[in-house]
Structures are given as C-alpha cells and as structure tokens.
C-alpha positions in Angstrom: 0.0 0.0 0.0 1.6 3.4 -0.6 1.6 7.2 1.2 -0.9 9.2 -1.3 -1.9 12.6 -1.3 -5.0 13.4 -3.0 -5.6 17.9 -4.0 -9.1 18.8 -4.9 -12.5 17.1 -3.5 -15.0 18.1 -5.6 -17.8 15.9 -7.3 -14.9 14.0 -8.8 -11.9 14.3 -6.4 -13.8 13.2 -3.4 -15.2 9.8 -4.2 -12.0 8.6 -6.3 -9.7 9.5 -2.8 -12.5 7.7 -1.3 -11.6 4.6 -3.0 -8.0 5.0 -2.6 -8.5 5.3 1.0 -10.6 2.0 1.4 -8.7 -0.2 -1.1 -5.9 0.5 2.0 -3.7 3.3 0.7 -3.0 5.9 3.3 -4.6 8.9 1.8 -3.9 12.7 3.1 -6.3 15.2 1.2 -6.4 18.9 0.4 -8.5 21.0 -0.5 -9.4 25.2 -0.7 -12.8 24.8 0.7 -11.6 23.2 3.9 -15.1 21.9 5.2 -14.7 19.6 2.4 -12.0 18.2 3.7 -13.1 17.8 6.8 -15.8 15.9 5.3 -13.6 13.7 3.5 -11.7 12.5 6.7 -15.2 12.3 8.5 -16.8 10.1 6.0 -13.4 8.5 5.0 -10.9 8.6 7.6 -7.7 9.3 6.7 -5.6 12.6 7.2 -5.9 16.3 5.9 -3.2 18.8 5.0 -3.4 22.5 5.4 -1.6 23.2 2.4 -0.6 21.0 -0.7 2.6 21.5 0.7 1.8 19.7 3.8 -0.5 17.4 2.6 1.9 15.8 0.5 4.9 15.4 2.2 6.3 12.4 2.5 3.6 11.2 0.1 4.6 8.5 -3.1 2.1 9.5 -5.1 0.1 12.9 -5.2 -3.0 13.3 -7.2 -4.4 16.3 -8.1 -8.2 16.9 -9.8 -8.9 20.6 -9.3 -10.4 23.0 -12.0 -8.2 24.7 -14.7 -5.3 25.6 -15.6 -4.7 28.6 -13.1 -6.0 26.5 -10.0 -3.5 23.4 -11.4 -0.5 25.5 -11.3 -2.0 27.2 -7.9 -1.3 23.7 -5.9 1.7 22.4 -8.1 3.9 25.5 -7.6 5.5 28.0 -5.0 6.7 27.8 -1.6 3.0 26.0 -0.4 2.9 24.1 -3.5 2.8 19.9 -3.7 6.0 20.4 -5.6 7.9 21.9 -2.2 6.2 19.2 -0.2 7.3 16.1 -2.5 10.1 13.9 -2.3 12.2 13.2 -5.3 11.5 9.7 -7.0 7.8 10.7 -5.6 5.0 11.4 -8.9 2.1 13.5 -9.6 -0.6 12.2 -11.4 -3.0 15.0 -13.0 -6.6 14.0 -13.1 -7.5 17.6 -14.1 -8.6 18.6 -18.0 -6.1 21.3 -18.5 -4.3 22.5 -21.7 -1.6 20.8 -22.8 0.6 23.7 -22.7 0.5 23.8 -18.9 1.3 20.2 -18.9 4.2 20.9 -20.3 5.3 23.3 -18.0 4.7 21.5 -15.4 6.4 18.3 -16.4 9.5 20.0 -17.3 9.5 21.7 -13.9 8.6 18.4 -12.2 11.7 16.6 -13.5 13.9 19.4 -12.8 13.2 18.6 -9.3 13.7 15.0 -9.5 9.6 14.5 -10.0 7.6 12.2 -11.8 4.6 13.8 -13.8 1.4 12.2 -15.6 -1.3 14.1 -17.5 -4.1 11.4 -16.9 -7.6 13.6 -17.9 -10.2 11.3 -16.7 -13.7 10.4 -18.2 -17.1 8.7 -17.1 -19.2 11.8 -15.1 -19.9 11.8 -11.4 -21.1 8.6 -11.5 -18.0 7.2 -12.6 -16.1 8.5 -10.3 -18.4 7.3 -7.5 -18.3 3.8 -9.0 -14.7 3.8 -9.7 -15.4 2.8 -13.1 -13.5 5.9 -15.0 -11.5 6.0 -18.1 -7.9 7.5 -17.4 -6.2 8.6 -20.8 -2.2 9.8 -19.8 0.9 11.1 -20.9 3.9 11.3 -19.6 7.5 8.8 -19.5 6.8 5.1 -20.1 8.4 3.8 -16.7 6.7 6.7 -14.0 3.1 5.5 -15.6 3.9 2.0 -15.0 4.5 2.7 -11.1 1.6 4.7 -11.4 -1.3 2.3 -12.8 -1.8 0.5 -10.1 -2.8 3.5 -8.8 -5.3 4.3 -10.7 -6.5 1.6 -11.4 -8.1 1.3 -7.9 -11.1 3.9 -9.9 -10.8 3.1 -13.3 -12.2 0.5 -16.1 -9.8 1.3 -18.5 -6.8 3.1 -18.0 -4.0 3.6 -20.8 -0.8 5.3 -21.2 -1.1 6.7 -25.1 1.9 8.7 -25.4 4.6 11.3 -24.5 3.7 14.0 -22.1 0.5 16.1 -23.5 -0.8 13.1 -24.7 -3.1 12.8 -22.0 -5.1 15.9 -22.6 -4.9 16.0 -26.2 -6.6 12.3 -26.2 -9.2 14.0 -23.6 -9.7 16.9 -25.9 -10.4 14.5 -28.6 -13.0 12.5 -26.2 -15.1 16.2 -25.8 -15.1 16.9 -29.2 -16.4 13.5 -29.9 -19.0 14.1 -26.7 -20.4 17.7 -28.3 -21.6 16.7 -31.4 -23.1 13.7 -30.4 -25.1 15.5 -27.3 -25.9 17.8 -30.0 -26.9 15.0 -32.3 -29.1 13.4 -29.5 -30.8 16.7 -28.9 -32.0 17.4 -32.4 -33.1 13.4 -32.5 -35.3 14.2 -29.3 -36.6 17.6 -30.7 -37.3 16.3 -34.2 -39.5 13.5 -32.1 -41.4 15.9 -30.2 -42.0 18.0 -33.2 -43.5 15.4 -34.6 -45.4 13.9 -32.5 -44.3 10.8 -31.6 -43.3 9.2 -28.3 -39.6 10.0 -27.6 -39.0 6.5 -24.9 -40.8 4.7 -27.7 -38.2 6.2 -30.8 -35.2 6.0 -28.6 -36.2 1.9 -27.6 -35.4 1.2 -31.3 -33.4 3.6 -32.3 -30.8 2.9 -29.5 -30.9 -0.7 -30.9 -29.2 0.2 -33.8 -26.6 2.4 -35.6 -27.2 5.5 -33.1 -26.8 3.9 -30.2 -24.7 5.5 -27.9 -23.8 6.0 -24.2 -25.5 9.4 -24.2 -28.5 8.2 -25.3 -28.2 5.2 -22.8 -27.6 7.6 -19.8 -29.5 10.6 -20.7 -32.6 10.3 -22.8 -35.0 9.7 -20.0 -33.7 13.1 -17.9 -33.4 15.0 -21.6 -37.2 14.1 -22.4 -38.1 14.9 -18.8 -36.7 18.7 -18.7 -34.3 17.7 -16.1 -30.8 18.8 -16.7 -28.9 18.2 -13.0 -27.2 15.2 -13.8 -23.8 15.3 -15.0 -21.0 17.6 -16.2 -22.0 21.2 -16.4 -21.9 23.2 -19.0 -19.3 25.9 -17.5 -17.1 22.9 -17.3 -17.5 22.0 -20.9 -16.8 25.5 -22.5 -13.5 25.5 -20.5 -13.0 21.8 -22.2 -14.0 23.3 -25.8 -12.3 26.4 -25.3 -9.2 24.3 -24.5 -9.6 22.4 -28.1 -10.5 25.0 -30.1 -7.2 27.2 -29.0 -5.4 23.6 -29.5 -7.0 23.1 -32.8 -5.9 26.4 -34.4 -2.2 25.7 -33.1 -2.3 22.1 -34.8 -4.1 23.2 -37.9 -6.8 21.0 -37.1 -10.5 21.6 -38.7 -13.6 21.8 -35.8 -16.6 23.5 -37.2 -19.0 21.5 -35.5 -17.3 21.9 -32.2 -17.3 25.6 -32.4 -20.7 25.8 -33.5 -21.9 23.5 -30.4 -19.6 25.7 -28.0 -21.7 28.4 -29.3 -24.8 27.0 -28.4 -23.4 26.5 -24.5 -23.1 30.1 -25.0 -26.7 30.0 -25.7 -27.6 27.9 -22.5 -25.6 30.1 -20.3 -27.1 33.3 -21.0 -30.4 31.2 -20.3 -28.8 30.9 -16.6 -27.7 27.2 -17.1 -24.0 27.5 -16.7 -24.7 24.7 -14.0 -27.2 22.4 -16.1 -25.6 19.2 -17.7 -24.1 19.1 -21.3 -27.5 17.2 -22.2 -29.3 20.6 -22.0 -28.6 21.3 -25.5 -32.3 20.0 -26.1 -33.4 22.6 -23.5 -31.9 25.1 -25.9 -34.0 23.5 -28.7 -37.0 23.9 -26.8 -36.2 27.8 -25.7 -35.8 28.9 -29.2 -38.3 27.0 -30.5 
C-alpha cells in the first residue's frame, strides 16, 4: 500500500480519494474549501493537510483533480505548493482537464526537481467517479506510468498510457469533441420526435438498438425528455474543455466546425442561466428557441 496525497475534493476528487482510502492506501487530502476536507476524513478517515505542501509530504504519489489551468498550477507551484512538499522519486498524477501547454510546463518543472509527472484527464461523469469505473487517458514517461497504474486503477475501467507528455489531454480533448456533437446529435433526434409527435422512450427503444446507439443516449434520454438537466458535467465545465480544443486546434491546424458551433450554443444555455445544467441541455436550448 503506498503514502498518497489526493488535491481537490469536488464531485470528482472526493469519491476517487474515497476509493483509494478504502482499497488501503494511506490517503492525506487537500482541499481550498476546507469543510470539504473535513468531510472527507469524517466520511473516510484518513488525514488532511493545510496546504498542498503539507499534505503531501512524504507522500509516493500525489493526485491532483482541481479545476483549470490557473488552479492546477496554484497547488503544483510555489513555496505552499505539492512540488515543495514532494520527495524526489515521488509522482504526480494530474486528473484535471487542462491545456496541454500547462502540462508541459509542469512536467519539465517536475523533473527538474527530481519529480515524476502524468497528464491522466479522466472520463465517465460523477457517477464514474463514484463507482470507480473511469477512463484514465495519460501522458507522460513510459516507466513513472507503470508505477503509477496500479494506482489508478483502484477507480478506473480502462486506464491507458497513449503517449509522451501532452498526450493525456490531447486524447481527452479529442473525447469532448467526440461528446459535443453527439449530445448535440441526440438533442435534435429528441426535438425532431417531439415535433412530430411521436413518443420520444418509444423512438429511442429502437433507435438505441441500432446504428445511433450510444452512451449518451443510454444515460441521458430519460432526464433530456423529462426537462431535467442536474445530472452530470456542467456546461461551464464543458466550455473551459472546448475552449481548450478550439485554442489547441488552431495551433495544430486541425478543422472543428462542429465543435465551435456546439460551443456556441453552450453560449446560448448560459445566458439562459444554465451555466450549471448538464451538457444534455442542448435539447433545453431547442425547446427555448423554438
């Protein structure tokens, strides 16, 4: 069992330390919002730091799942940072979705110091998380994700190393852009229905049977037909993510014209006040401009 530290509790964050903690590992956590912590420990046990700094020292392994690139670099670096408090040979695995260009900062100052460093995005919702049933994409050197896996394996289904550092994020840039245009898909499907008149369970019973079957549709048609839009990844959240890919895209030459248009239409949704609502409530948007 190793010494872990685990920075940022949130919907994701606090269930996968959770798991850590009760497959045996002995799990220090950190977080800004320190009631959360002090949740953690009282639902988990366990030990919380102060500071990344103190909440990782001594710690093997340090995981970090916080929000962007600003709040990544916040807990990585300067005198309070998990980079002060970590022992050489020790690694930090990033579960955030971050740009790849602060990746790379912070891999090249991680092995200036002696520091292992994986980007290792993660995806499958809240529920994933909770089930320890994620998918863990990473980059970063061969050897330090090998010690690593084991790991993360402890919340994951799948987890894979698929490159060089970056590789991580770029992979989980590629999974959003896959994820808005077929929410986006799955919204007109469900809007067309309605519009004509038909029962949306009844079309997406067959339909899910064949060629558009999807996870999406699995997971989110019942709470898309019912108005309810509170169940997974918010759309604040996803902007950041398509923001990240569309400034990646025009650096790599790459073409997205369907992802910028469906990052538009989360523009939409939040000036409707649902910066909180799920990605699913691109059908919501339908509806609203109906």
């Amino acid at each position: 069992m190793a010494k872990i530290a685990f920075l940022g509790l949130g919907v994701m964050g606090f269930p996968m330390a959770g798991h850590l903690q009760a497959a045996g590992h002995d799990v220090t956590v950190f977080n800004r919002t320190t009631a959360k912590a002090e949740a953690w420990v009282a639902a988990h046990g366990g030990t919380m730091g102060t500071t990344p700094h103190k909440a990782t020292e001594g710690a093997e392994f340090v995981m970090t799942c916080v929000g962007n690139d600003d709040d990544l670099r916040s807990v990585c670096t300067g005198e309070d940072g998990a980079f002060a408090g970590m022992s050489k040979s020790a690694t930090l695995v990033d579960h955030t979705t971050v740009s790849a260009k602060v990746t790379s900062e912070l891999y090249a100052a991680a092995k200036d110091q002696g520091l292992g460093f994986l980007d290792a995005p993660i995806s499958g919702g809240q529920a994933g998380a909770e089930n320890g049933v994620l998918s863990i994409m990473c980059g970063g050197d061969q050897p330090v994700y090998e010690a690593a896996e084991p790991i993360m394996h402890v919340y994951s289904k799948i987890c894979r190393r698929i490159g060089a550092s970056g590789a991580g994020q770029l992979t989980k840039m590629s999974n959003q852009i896959a994820i808005a245009g077929l929410v986006q898909g799955l919204s007109e499907a469900l809007h067309f229905a309605e519009r004509a008149g038909l029962d949306g369970g009844a079309v997406v019973e067959v339909i899910s049977q064949g060629a558009a079957g999807s996870w999406q549709m699995d997971n989110r048609y019942e709470t898309m037909l019912g108005d309810h839009f509170d169940h997974g990844f918010a759309v604040d959240w996803m902007r950041k993510d398509l923001g990240i890919c569309l400034n990646t895209a025009s650096e790599n030459g790459a073409s997205l014209p369907v992802t910028a248009l469906v990052d538009q239409f989360y523009k939409d949704i939040q000036k409707l006040g649902g910066g909180r609502w799920d990605t699913s409530s691109l059908l919501k948007r339908l509806r609203a401009f109906d």
